[in-house]
Wavefront OBJ file of the C-alpha trace (Angstrom):
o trace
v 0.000 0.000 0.000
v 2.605 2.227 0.917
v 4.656 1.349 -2.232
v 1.327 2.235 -4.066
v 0.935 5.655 -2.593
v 4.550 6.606 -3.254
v 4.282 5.785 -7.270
v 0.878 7.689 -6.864
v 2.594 10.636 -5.518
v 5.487 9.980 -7.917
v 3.639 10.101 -11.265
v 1.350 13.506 -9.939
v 4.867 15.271 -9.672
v 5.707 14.232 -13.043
v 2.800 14.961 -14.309
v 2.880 18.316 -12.677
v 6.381 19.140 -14.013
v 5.020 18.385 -17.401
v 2.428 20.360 -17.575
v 4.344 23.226 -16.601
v 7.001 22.623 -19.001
v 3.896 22.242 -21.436
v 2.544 25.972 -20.519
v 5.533 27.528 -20.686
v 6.549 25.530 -24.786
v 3.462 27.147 -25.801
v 3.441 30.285 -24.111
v 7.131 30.923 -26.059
v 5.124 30.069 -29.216
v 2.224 32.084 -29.258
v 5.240 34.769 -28.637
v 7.355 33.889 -31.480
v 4.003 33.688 -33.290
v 2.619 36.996 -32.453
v 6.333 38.424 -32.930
v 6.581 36.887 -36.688
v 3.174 38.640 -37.828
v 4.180 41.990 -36.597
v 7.388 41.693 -38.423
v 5.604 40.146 -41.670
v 3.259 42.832 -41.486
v 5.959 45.411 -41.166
v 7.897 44.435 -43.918
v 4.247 44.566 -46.114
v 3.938 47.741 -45.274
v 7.667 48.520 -46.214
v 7.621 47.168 -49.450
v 4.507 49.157 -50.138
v 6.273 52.260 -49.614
v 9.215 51.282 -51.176
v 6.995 50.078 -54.490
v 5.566 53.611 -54.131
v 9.092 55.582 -54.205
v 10.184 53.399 -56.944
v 7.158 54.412 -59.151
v 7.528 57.762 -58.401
v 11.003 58.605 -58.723
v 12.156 55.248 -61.165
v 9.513 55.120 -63.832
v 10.015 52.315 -66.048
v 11.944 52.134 -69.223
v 9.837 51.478 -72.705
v 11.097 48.292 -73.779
v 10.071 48.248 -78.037
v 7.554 50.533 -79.493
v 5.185 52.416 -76.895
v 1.758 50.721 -77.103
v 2.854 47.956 -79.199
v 1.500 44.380 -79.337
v 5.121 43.256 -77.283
v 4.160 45.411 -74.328
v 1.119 43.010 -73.656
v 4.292 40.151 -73.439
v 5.477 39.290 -70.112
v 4.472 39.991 -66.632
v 2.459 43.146 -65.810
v 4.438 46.498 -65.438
v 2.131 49.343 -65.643
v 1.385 50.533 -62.319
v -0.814 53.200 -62.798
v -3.943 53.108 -64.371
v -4.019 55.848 -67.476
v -3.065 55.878 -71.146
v 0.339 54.246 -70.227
v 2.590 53.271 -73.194
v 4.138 50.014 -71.438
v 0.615 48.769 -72.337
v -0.860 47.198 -75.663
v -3.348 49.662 -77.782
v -5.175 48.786 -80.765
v -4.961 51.593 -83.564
v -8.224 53.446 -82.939
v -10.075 54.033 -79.636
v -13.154 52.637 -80.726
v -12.966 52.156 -84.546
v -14.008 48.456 -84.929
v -13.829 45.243 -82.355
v -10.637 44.118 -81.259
v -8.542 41.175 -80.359
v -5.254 40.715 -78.498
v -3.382 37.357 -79.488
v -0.552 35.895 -76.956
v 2.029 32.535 -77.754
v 3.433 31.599 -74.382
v 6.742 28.950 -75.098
v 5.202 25.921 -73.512
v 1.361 24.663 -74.362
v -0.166 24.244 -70.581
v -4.066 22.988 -69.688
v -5.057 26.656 -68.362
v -7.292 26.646 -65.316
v -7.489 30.247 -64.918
v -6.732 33.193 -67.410
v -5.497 36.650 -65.853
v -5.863 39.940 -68.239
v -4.430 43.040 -66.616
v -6.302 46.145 -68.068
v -4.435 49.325 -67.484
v -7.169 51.643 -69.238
v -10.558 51.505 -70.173
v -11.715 48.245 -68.934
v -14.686 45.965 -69.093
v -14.765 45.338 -72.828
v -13.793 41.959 -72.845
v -16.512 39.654 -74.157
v -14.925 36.538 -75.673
v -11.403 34.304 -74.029
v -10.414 31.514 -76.810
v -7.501 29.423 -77.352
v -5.674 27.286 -80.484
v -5.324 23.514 -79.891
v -2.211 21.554 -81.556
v -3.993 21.498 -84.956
v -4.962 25.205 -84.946
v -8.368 24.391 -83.871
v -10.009 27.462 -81.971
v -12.119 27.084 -78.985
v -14.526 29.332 -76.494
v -12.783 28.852 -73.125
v -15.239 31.678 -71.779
v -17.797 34.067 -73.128
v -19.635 37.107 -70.797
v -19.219 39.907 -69.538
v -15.825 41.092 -68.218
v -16.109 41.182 -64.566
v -13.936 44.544 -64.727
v -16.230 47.321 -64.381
v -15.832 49.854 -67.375
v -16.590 52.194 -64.151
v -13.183 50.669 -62.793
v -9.542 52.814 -63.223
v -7.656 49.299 -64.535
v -8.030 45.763 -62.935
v -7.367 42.139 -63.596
v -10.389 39.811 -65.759
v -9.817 36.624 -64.074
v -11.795 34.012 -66.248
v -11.837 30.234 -64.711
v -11.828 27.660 -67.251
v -13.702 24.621 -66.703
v -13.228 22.653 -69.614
v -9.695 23.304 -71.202
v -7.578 21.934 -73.253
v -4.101 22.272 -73.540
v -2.720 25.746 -75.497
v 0.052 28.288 -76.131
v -1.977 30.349 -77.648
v -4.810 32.422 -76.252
v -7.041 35.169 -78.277
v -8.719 37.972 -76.434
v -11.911 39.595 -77.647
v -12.696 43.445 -77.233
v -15.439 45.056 -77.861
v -13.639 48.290 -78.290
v -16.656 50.053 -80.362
v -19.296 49.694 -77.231
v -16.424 50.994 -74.662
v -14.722 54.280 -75.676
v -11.738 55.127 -75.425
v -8.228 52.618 -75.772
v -8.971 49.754 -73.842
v -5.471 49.174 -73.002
v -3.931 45.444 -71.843
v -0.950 45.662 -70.163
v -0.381 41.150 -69.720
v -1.860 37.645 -69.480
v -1.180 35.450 -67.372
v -2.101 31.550 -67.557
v -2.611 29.553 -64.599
v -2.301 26.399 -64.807
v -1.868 22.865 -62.776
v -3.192 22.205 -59.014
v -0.006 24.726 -57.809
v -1.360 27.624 -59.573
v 1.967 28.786 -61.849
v 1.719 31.357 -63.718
v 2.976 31.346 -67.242
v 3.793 34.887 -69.227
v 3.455 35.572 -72.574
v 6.983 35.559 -75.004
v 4.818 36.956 -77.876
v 2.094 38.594 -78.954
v -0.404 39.996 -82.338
v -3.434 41.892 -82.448
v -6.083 43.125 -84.856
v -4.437 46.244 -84.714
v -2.271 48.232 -82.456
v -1.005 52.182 -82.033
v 2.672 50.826 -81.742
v 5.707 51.941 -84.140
v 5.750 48.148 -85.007
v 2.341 47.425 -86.612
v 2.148 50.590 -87.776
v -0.722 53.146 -88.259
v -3.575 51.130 -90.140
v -1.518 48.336 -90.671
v -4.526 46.359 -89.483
v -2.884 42.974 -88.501
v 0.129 43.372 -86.568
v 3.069 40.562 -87.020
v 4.036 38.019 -83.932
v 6.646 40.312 -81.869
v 8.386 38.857 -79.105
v 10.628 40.636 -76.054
v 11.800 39.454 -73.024
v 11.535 42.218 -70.325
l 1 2 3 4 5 6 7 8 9 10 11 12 13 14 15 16 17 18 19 20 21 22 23 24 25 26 27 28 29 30 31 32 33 34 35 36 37 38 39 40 41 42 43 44 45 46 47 48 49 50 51 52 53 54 55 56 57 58 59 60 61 62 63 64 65 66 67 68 69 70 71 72 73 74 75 76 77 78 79 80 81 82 83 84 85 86 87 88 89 90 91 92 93 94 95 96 97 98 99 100 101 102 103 104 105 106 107 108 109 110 111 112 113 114 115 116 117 118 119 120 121 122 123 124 125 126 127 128 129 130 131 132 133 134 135 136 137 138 139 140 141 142 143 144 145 146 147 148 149 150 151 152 153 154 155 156 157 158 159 160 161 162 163 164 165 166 167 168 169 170 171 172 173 174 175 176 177 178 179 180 181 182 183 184 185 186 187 188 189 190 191 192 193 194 195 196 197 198 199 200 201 202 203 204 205 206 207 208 209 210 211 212 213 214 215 216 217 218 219 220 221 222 223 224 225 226
């Protein structure tokens, strides 16, 4: 009995010591926790104002002809909303309907297509894209869920039933929306990570750039790297 009472006593010590040691693990947790957040929201807020400064003071460089069909290659770089000329324009603000054409160097199953319009947006009304054989197909049809009342935003169309591309066609209709409704990139999405694929070139129906030339109508394939 006595042996009994001694491992008794024994184990509610241990026990005791545990649970202490316990407390105390995640008490230094929930600090390094709480400590980590401030300091990831600190450094958010830094690189916000450093993003600012940059735009302000470092504008970026016009890589090819301003508003050509290569500015709507690569990843998105006009930061301001505005009649920006890192940003593709067709020839006339609202002369005819309009379509932006990007070839991205590796054919991908999109699930998701990103358009980033710098100026004048909501006039999207068709998303297609060219199979192996040429073959086009609707990946989405609608209205684009930028509001034309909107200073620039990002169309983000989800495709459901898609098939695998490098080549995606983007439908404007530029003659209901005035003004240049300007695209600045696309972006594919693709796999169950999410990457995001840029486009290495790019034609339209028409464009404003030095390229395609004023009512050249079809611009050729022009490809950058920025």
């Amino acid at each position: 009995m006595t042996q009994s009472l001694q491992l008794f006593k024994t184990l509610r010590v241990s026990i005791s010591r545990m649970t202490r040691f316990d407390s105390r693990f995640l008490l230094v947790l929930m600090t390094l926790s709480a400590v980590g957040v401030l300091w990831w929201q600190d450094r958010q807020r830094l690189e916000k104002r450093i993003a600012t400064l940059e735009a302000r003071y470092n504008p970026i460089a016009i890589v090819g002809s301003a508003w050509g069909v290569e500015q709507a290659t690569g990843a998105p770089n006009t930061r301001t909303a505005g009649d920006q000329p890192t940003a593709w324009a067709s020839q006339t603000p609202d002369g005819q309907p309009e379509w932006l054409e990007v070839h991205y160097a590796q054919a991908v199953k999109p699930t998701q297509i990103d358009v980033y319009e710098s100026y004048n947006p909501g006039a999207i009304y068709k998303v297609t894209a060219f199979d192996q054989f040429g073959n086009e197909g609707t990946l989405w049809k609608g209205t684009d869920p930028t509001s034309p009342a909107a200073s620039m935003g990002v169309s983000t169309f989800t495709v459901k039933n898609g098939f695998s591309t490098d080549r995606v066609r983007i439908y404007l209709a530029s003659d209901k929306f005035p003004g240049w409704n300007e695209i600045d990139a696309v972006g594919l999405k693709y796999g169950w990570m999410g990457r995001v694929i840029w486009a290495d070139k790019a034609k339209a129906s028409s464009t404003f750039g030095n390229y395609g030339g004023f009512g050249s109508g079809l611009a050729p394939f022009f490809g950058i790297s920025r």
